[in-house]
C-alpha positions in Angstrom: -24.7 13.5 45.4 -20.7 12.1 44.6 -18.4 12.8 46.8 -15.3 14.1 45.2 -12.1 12.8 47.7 -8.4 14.8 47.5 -5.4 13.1 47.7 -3.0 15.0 49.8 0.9 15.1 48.1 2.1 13.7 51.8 0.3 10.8 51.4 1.3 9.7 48.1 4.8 10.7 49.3 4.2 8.0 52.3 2.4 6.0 50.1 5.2 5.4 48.2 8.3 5.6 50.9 5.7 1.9 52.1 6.3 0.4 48.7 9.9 1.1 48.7 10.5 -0.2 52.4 8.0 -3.3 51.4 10.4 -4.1 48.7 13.4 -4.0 50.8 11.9 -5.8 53.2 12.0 -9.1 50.8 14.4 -11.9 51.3 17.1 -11.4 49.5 17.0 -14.4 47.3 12.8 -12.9 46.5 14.5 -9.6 45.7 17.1 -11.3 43.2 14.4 -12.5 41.4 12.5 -9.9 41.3 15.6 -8.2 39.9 16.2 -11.0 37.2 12.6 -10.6 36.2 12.8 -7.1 35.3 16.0 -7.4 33.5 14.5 -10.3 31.2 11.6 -8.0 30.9 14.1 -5.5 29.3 16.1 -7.5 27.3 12.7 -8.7 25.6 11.2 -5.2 24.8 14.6 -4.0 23.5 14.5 -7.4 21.4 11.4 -6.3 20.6 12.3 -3.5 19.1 15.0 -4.4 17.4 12.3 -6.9 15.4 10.2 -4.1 14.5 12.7 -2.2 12.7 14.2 -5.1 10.8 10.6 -5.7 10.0 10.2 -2.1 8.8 13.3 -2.5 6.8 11.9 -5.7 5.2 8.8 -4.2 4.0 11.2 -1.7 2.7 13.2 -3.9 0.5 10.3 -5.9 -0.6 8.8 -2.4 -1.8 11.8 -1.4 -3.5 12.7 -5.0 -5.5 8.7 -4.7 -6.7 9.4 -1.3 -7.9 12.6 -2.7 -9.9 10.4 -5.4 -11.3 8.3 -3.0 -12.7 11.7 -1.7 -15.2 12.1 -5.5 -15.4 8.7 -6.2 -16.7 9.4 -3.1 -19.3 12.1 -4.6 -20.8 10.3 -8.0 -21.6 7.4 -6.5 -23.0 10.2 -4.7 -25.4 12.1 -7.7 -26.0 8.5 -9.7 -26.7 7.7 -6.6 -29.1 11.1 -6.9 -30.5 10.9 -10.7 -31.5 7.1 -10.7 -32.5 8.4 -7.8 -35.2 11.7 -9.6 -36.0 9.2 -13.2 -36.9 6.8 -10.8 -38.7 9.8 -9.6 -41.3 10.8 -12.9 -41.5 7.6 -14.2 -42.7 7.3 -15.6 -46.2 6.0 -13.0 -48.7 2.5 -13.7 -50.2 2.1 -14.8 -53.4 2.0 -11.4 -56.3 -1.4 -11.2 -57.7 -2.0 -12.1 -61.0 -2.3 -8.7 -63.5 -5.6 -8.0 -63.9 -7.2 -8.5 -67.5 -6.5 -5.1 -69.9 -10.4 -4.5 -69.8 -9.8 -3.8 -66.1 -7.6 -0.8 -65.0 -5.3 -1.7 -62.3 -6.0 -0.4 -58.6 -3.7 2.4 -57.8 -1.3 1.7 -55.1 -1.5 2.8 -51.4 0.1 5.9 -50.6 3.1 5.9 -48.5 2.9 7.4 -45.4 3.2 11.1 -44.7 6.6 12.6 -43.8 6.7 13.2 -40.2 4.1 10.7 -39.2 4.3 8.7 -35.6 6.7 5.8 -36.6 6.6 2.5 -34.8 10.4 1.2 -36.6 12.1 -2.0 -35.9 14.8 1.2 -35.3 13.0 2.8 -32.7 12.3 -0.3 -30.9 16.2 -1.0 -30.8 17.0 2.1 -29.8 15.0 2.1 -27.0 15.8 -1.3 -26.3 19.7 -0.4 -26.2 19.0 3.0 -23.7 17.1 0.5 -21.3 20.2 -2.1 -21.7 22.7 0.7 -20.3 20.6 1.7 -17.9 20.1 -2.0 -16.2 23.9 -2.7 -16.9 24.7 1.3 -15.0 26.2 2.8 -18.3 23.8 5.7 -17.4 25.6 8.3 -19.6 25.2 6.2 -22.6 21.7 5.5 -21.6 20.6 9.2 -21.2 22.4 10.1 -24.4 19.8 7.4 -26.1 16.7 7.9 -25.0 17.9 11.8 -25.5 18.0 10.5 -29.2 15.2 8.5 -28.9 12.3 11.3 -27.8 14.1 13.5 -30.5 13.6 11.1 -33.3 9.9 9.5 -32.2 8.7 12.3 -29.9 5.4 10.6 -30.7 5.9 7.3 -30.1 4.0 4.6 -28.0 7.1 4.2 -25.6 7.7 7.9 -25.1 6.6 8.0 -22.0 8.2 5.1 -20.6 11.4 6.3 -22.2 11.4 10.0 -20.7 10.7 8.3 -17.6 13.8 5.8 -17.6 15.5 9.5 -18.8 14.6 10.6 -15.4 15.5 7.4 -13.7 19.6 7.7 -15.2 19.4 11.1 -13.5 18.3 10.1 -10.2 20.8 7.1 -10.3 23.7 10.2 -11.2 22.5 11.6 -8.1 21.6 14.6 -10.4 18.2 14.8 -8.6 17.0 18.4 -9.7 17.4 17.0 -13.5 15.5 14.1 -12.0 12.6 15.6 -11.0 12.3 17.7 -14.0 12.4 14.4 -16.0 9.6 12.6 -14.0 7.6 15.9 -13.3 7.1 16.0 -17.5 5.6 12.5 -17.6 3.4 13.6 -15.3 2.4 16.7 -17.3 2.5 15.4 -20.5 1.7 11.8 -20.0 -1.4 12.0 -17.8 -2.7 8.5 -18.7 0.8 6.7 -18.9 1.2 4.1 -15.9 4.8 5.7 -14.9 2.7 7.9 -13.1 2.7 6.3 -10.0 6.7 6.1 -10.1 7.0 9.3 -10.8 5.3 10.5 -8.1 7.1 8.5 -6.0 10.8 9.3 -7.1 9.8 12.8 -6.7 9.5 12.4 -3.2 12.8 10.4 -3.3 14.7 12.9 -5.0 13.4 15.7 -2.7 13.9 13.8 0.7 17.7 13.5 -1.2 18.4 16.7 -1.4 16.6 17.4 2.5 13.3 18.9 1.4 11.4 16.6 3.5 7.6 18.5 3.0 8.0 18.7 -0.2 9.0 14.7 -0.4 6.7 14.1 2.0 3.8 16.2 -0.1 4.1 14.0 -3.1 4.2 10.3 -1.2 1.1 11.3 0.4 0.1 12.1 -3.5 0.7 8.5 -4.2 -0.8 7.1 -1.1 -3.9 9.0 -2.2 -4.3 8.5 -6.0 -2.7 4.9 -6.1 -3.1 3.2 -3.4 -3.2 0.1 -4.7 0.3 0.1 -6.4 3.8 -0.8 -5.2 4.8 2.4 -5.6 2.1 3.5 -2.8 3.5 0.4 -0.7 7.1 2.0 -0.6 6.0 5.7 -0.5 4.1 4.5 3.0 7.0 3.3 4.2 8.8 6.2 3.2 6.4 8.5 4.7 7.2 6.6 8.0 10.9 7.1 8.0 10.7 10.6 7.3 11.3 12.6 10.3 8.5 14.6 12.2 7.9 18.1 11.3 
């Protein structure tokens, strides 16, 4: 059978008055360096800490210039799309085909394309091109006003998405974060597939933790985190999730 044994609070008490008069008891050049010891020890955990933080606010940073890259990335692929078309137009024409002999009726003509069909124009492309150009350049009125113009005029287009997401992102940079999140929270909704989406998400949670609505912020990082882990955008939102305050 164990023995259970009870330490009595005197004896901890005279326990501890022996360490103290044990210490004292050390030669005073022994007790100097115990002293110095302990005070290197703190100066190295406070060092420590300091570290950890600038360490966090690295990991920060690098989240945030990988998330700029991705609006960087965007434009090149426009500019690529932009040249490719511009070397396409400037292509020499074929050769007109001989008429056909009278004993053989001519073959009717294509038909133009409906009215009101999706339309990817040399002018769309420049449009969108130009919004983007004023948003990297902080114009962000003249930005919004174009891609305003721009989902107006090709609601339908291929870059839609990409351009109601940049709408949000002039908002956001306004500090107009309610219009923000309306912006991003329609890509979501009516761009499931688009690959904003992780973005979105994110600069949700930035816009709320902007305006101190930290659950809800904190609700749609952990949506990122969760759907898209693998992304940048799940990288910063981590970090972001850190930061925030607890509950």
């Amino acid at each position: 059978m164990a023995h259970r044994f009870f330490v009595s609070r005197p004896f901890v008490w005279l326990s501890a008055v022996l360490l103290l008069t044990v210490g004292c008891n050390l030669p005073l050049d022994e007790r100097q360096e115990v002293g110095a010891l302990q005070a290197r020890q703190q100066q190295l955990e406070t060092r420590l800490q300091e570290l950890q933080a600038a360490n966090d606010e690295l990991k920060t940073l690098v989240g945030d210039l990988r998330y700029k890259l991705d609006g960087v990335r965007d434009l090149v692929l426009q500019n690529s799309q932009a040249l490719a078309a511009a070397r396409g137009s400037s292509a020499p024409a074929a050769a007109k085909p001989k008429s056909p002999p009278p004993d053989f009726p001519a073959s009717p003509a294509p038909a133009a394309p409906a009215a009101g069909a999706p339309a990817d124009t040399e002018a769309a492309r420049v449009m969108y091109q130009q919004a983007l150009g004023h948003y990297k350049n902080g114009s962000y009125d003249q930005s919004i006003s174009l891609f305003k113009s721009f989902l107006k005029g090709y609601p339908r287009h291929e870059m839609a998405a990409n351009a109601r997401y940049w709408l949000g992102e002039n908002f956001y940079s306004l500090a107009e974060f309610a219009q923000a999140i309306a912006e991003f929270k329609k890509v979501v909704e009516e761009y499931p597939a688009s690959g904003k989406i992780p973005g979105c998400l994110l600069k949700i949670g930035m816009s709320f933790q902007a305006i101190g609505i930290a659950d809800q912020a904190a609700d749609y990082y952990q949506r990122v985190v969760r759907d898209f882990p693998e992304t940048s955008s799940a990288e910063l939102a981590r970090r972001k999730l850190e930061a925030l305050p607890a509950a």
